[in-house]
N, C-alpha and C positions, 0 to 999 in steps of 0.2 A: 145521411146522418143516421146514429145507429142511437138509441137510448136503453140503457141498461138500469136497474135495479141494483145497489148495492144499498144496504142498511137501512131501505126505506125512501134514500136519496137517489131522483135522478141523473144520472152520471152525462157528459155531454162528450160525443166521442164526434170529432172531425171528420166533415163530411170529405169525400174522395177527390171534389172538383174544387178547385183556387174560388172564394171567392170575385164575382165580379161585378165591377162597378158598372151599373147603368149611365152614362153620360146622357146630355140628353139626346145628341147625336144619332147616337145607340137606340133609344128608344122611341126616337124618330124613324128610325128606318124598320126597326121590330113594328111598330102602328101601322106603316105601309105597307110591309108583306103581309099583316094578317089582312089587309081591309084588300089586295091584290087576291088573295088565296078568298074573299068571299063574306068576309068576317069572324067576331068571333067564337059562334057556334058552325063554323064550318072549317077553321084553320086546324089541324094540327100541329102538336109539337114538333113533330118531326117532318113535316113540310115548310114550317115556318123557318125548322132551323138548318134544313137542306137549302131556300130561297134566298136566306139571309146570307149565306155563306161567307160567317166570319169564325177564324180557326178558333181564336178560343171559346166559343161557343160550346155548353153540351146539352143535349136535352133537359136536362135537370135545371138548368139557366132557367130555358124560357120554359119548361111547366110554371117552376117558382115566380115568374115575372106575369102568366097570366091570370094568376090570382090576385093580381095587383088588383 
């Protein structure tokens, strides 16, 4: 997601990846590969979402999902 300046207002410009819904399914299984991978000062993004291996998944998911 890109935020621009025009006239003082800022502009809201569509991030690149489809929104996605958390089920809680989903973030059932996301809890499990971090607490597999060590926790969550030891998981990365890009481990979690290599373990996780569901396609529509992209990094920017689960950064956004571990500041839940």
């Amino acid at each position: 997601m890109k935020i621009s300046r025009k006239n003082g207002a800022r502009q809201y410009i569509k991030s690149e990846h489809p929104r996605l819904r958390w089920t809680p399914e989903l973030h059932e299984h996301f809890v499990e590969t971090v607490d597999r991978l060590g926790g969550k000062y030891k998981a990365t993004p890009r481990r979690i979402l290599q373990m996780m291996g569901v396609n529509e998944l992209k990094i920017s998911h689960i950064k956004s999902h571990l500041q839940v």
